[in-house]
C-alpha positions, 0 to 999 in steps of 0.5 A: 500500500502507498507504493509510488510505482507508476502501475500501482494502482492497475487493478491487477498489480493491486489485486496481486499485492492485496489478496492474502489480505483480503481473504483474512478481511472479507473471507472466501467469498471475497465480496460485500455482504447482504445482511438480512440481520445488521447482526449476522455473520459476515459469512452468512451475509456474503453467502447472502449476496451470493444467493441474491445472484444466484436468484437472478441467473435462473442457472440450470445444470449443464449451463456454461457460465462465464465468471467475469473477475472471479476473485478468489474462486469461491463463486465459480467452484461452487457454481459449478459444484452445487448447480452441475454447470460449467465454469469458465473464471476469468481475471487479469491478476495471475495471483488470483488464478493461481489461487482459484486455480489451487481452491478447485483442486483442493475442493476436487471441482472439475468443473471450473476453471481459470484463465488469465483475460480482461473482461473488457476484451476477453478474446472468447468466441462469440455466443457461447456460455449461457451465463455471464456473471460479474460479481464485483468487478466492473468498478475496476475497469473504465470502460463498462461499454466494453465490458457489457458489449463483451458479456453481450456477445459471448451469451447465447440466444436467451443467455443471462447477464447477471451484474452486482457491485458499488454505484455511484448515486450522485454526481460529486461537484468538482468543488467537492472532489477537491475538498476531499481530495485526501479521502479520495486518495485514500479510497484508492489506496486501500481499493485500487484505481476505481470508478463507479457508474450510476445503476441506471447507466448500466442498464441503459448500456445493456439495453443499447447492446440489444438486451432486456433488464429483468431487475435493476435493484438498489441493495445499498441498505442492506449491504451497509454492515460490510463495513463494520464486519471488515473492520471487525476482521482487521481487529481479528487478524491484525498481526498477520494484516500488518505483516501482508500490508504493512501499518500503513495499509492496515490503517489505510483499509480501516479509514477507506471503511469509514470513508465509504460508510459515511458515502453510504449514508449520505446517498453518495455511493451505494450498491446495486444489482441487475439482471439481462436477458439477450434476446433470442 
C-alpha cells in the first residue's frame, strides 16, 4: 500500500499485492455482504449476496457460465459444484488464478476453471456460455461499454447477464472532489484505481447492446454492515494484516471503511444489482 510505482494502482498489480489480505478481511467469498440481520455473520451475509445472484441467473445444470473477475474462486467452484454447470473464471491478476486455480483442486471441482483475460476484451468466441456473471468487478475497469458489449456477445440466444457491485448515486461537484481530495486518495489506496457508474447507466448500456433488464435493484441498505464486519476482521487478524500490508495499509483499509460508510449514508455511493436477458 502507498507504493509510488507508476502501475500501482492497475487493478491487477493491486489485486496481486492485496489478496492474502483480503481473504483474512472479507473471507472466501471475497465480496460485500447482504445482511438480512445488521447482526449476522459476515459469512452468512456474503453467502447472502451470493444467493441474491444466484436468484437472478435462473442457472440450470449443464449451463456454461462465464465468471467475469472471479476473485478468489469461491463463486465459480461452487457454481459449478452445487448447480452441475460449467465454469469458465476469468481475471487479469495471475495471483488470483493461481489461487482459484489451487481452491478447485483442493475442493476436487472439475468443473471450473481459470484463465488469465480482461473482461473488457476477453478474446472468447462469440455466443457461447449461457451465463455471464460479474460479481464485483466492473468498478475496476473504465470502460463498462466494453465490458457489457463483451458479456453481450459471448451469451447465447436467451443467455443471462447477471451484474452486482458499488454505484455511484450522485454526481460529486468538482468543488467537492477537491475538498476531499485526501479521502479520495485514500479510497484508492486501500481499493485500487476505481470508478463507479450510476445503476441506471448500466442498464441503459445493456439495453443499447440489444438486451432486456429483468431487475435493476438498489441493495445499498442492506449491504451497509460490510463495513463494520471488515473492520471487525482487521481487529481479528491484525498481526498477520500488518505483516501482508504493512501499518500503513492496515490503517489505510480501516479509514477507506469509514470513508465509504459515511458515502453510504449520505446517498453518495451505494450498491446495486441487475439482471439481462439477450434476446433470442
Amino acid at each position: 500500500m502507498g507504493t509510488d510505482s507508476s502501475n500501482s494502482h492497475q487493478p491487477a498489480a493491486h489485486y496481486d499485492r492485496v489478496h492474502s489480505a483480503w481473504s483474512l478481511i472479507m473471507g472466501e467469498e471475497f465480496h460485500y455482504g447482504y445482511f438480512e440481520a445488521p447482526e449476522n455473520p459476515l459469512e452468512r451475509a456474503t453467502a447472502a449476496l451470493t444467493e441474491q445472484m444466484l436468484g437472478r441467473a435462473d442457472i440450470v445444470a449443464g449451463d456454461l457460465i462465464l465468471d467475469v473477475g472471479c476473485g478468489t474462486g469461491r463463486q465459480a467452484c461452487d457454481l459449478a459444484a452445487n448447480l452441475d454447470a460449467s465454469v469458465l473464471g476469468i481475471t487479469t491478476s495471475g495471483s488470483g488464478v493461481a489461487a482459484a486455480t489451487e481452491l478447485a483442486a483442493e475442493s476436487q471441482v472439475d468443473g471450473a476453471r481459470f484463465e488469465r483475460r480482461d473482461g473488457t476484451d476477453n478474446g472468447l468466441a462469440s455466443g457461447q456460455f449461457n451465463v455471464v456473471w460479474v460479481l464485483e468487478s466492473s468498478h475496476l475497469m473504465r470502460d463498462k461499454r466494453s465490458l457489457l458489449s463483451e458479456c453481450a456477445r459471448v451469451l447465447v440466444p436467451g443467455g443471462r447477464l447477471v451484474l452486482c457491485d458499488i454505484i455511484r448515486k450522485r454526481d460529486i461537484p468538482f468543488l467537492e472532489v477537491r475538498s476531499r481530495r485526501e479521502e479520495f486518495s485514500t479510497l484508492r489506496a486501500a481499493f485500487g484505481d476505481a470508478h463507479m457508474e450510476p445503476l441506471e447507466s448500466y442498464a441503459s448500456a445493456i439495453q443499447e447492446l440489444g438486451m432486456t433488464v429483468a431487475d435493476c435493484s438498489d441493495i445499498s441498505a442492506p449491504t451497509l454492515p460490510t463495513f463494520s464486519a471488515w473492520r471487525s476482521n482487521v481487529v481479528a487478524h491484525e498481526p498477520a494484516l500488518q505483516d501482508l500490508l504493512g501499518h500503513q495499509g492496515v490503517n489505510d483499509f480501516v479509514q477507506a471503511t469509514h470513508i465509504l460508510e459515511s458515502f453510504w449514508r449520505d446517498g453518495t455511493l451505494g450498491y446495486g444489482i441487475l439482471a439481462a436477458v439477450k434476446k433470442p
